[in-house]
Every structure is written in C-alpha cells, then in structure tokens.
C-alpha positions in Angstrom: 0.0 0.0 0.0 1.9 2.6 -1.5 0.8 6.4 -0.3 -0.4 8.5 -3.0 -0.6 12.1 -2.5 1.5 13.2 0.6 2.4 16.6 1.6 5.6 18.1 2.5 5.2 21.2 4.7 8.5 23.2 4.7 9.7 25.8 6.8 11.2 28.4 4.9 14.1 28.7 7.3 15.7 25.3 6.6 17.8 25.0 4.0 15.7 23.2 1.0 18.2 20.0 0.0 16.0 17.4 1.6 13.3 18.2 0.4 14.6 18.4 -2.9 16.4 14.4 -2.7 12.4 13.3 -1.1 10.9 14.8 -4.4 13.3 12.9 -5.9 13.2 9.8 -4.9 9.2 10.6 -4.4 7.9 12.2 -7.2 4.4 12.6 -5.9 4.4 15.2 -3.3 2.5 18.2 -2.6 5.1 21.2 -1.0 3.3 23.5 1.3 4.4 26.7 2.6 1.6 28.1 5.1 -1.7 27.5 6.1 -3.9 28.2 3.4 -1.3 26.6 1.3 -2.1 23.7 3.4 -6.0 23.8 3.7 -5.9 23.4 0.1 -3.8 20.3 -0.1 -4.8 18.6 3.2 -8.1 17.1 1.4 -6.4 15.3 -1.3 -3.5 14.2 0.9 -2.6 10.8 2.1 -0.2 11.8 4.7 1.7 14.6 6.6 5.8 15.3 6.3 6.5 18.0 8.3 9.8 19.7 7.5 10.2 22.4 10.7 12.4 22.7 13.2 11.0 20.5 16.3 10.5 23.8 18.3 7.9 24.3 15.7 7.0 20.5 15.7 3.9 20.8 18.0 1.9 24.0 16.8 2.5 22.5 12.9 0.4 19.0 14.1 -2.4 20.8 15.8 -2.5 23.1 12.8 -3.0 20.1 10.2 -5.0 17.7 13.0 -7.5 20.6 13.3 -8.1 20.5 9.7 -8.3 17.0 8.9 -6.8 14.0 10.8 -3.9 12.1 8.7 -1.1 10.4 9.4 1.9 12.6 10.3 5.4 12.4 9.8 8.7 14.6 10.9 11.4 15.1 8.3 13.9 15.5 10.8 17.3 17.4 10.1 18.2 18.3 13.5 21.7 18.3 14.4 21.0 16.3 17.8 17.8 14.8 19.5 16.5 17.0 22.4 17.0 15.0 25.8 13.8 14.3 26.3 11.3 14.4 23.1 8.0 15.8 23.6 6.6 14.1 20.1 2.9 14.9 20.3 0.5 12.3 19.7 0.2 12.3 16.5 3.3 12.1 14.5 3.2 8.9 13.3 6.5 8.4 11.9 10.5 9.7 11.1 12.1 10.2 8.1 15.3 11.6 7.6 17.5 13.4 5.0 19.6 10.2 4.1 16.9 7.8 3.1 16.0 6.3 -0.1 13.1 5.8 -2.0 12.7 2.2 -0.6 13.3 3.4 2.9 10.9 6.1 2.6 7.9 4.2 1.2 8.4 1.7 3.9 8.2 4.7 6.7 5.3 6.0 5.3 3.4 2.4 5.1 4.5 2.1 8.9 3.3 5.4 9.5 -0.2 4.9 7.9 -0.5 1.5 10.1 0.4 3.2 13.0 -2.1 6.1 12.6 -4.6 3.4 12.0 -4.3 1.9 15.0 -3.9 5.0 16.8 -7.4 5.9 15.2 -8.7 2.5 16.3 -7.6 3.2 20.0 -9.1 6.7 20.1 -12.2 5.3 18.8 -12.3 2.9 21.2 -11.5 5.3 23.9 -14.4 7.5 22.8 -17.0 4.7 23.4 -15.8 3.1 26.3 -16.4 6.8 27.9 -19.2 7.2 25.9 -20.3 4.2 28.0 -19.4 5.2 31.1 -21.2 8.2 30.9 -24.1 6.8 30.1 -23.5 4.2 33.1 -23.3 7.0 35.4 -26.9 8.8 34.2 -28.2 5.2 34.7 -26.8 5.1 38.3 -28.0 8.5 39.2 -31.6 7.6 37.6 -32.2 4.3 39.4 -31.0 6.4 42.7 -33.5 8.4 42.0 -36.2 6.4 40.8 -35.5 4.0 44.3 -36.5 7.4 46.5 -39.2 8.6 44.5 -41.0 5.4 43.4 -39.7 3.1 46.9 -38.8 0.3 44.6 -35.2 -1.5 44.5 -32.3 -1.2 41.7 -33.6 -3.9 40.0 -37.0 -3.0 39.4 -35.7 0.7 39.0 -33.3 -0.9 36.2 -36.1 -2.8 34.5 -38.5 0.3 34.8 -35.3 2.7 32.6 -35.2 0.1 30.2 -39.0 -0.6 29.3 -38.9 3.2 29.5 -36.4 3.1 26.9 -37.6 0.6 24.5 -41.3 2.3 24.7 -39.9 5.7 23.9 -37.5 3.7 21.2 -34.5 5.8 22.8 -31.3 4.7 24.3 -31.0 3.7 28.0 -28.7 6.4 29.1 -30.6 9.0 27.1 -34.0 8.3 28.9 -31.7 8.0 32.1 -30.1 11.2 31.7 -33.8 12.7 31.1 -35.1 11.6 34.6 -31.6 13.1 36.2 -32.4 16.1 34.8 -35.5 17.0 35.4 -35.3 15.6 38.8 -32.4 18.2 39.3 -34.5 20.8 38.0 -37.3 20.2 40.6 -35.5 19.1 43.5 -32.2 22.0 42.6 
C-alpha cells in the first residue's frame, strides 16, 4: 500500500536539499508553505511530512490535526535529538534526509498502520467513555427512581429500560432525562 498524495510542509528557514532528494526519490508530493497553502492540499493528501524545526514541531500538528486527521510524519534534520522528546501524539513516523526511496515508502506504510491503529484506540476510547457516561446517568436515575418510586435497583433498572424501548430511545438517554429533570425540581 503505497501512499499517493503526501504533503511536504516546509519551513522556509531550513535549508531546501532534503526536500529536494524526497521529491526525488518521491515524485508525488504536494510542498506546502503556510496555512492556506495547506488547507488546500490537506483534502487530497494521504499523509503529513513536516519539515520544521522541532521547536515548531507541535503548533504544525495541531495546525494540520485541526483541519483534517492524517497520518503525520517529521522530516527531521536536527543536528542532535533533544534530551527528552516531547513528540505529540500524533506524528506517526520519522524520516530523515539520508533515506531512499525504498526506505521512505516503507516509513510511510508504517506510519499509515500506525495512525490506524492509533485511530482504532481513540475510537475505542471514545465509546468506552461514551459508556461510562451513560453508566453514570443510569446510576443517578435508578438512585433516584428508588427514592421517588420506593422500589429497589432492580425494578428501577427494568423500569429505565421498558422506558427506553417504549420511547425507542437509548438507556442512558431516557436516564439522563429523569436526572435532569429531577435536578431541576429538586435544585
């Protein structure tokens, strides 16, 4: 799975030669200058190389992961590796001046697997709060239903979910409904 439209966004302070040996050995790139350079690339793009110093490494990802999430990649040309690399979490890869085409295709293919699993995991991550959220509204709401109604958690369970499957709504949503107006009331 070879990537087909990456962009290269180049600071204008470092000196040009690596980007110029990457378009050659990859002759598909898109160079990018600024921003609005950028938002007109970034849909078309399969990937991220940013060439910038890494004290601008940071501020360049959450400029393109605003726009549009894509694997990312840092062209690094740093004469030495800080002592402790702050990354970001979402550069997905290295490249470096000194690689060939081989080299490079195979750095971006790792790169693209890794920002698809990191994807995965965020998505993941995303429900598994989603459904502790919703855990907690269905906590609160049997709490509630137990003092208002006298009943215990298991018939206040078994009320929130006929509740839910006669208003054809989620369990957390209808919960979430009797914690708030029971707030609102009782505030």
């Amino acid at each position: 799975m070879t990537m087909n439209k990456p962009l290269v966004w180049q600071d204008s302070e470092l000196d040009p030669t690596p980007i110029v040996s990457l378009n050659n050995c990859y002759r598909n790139l898109t160079n990018v200058r600024n921003e609005s350079e950028l938002r007109q690339a970034l849909p078309v793009a399969s990937a991220a190389i940013l060439y910038v110093p890494y004290s601008k490494l940071s501020e360049r990802q959450i400029a393109i992961t605003n726009t549009r999430r894509l694997p990312i990649l840092w062209l690094c040309n740093e004469p030495r590796v800080p002592k402790e690399p702050e990354w970001g979490y979402s550069l997905d890869g290295l490249l470096f001046p000194s690689m060939d085409r081989h080299q490079i295709d195979w750095a971006l293919q790792a790169a693209t697997r890794a920002y698809a699993e990191r994807k995965r995991w965020l998505e993941e991550k995303e429900q598994l709060l989603l459904r502790i959220e919703e855990r907690k509204w269905i906590d609160q709401a049997k709490g509630i239903l137990c003092e208002i109604k006298g009943i215990s958690e298991s018939e206040a369970y078994d009320f929130l979910r006929k509740q839910a499957m006669n208003e054809r709504k989620r369990m957390g949503d209808v919960a979430a409904s009797i914690v708030k107006v029971y707030q609102l009331i009782h505030g």
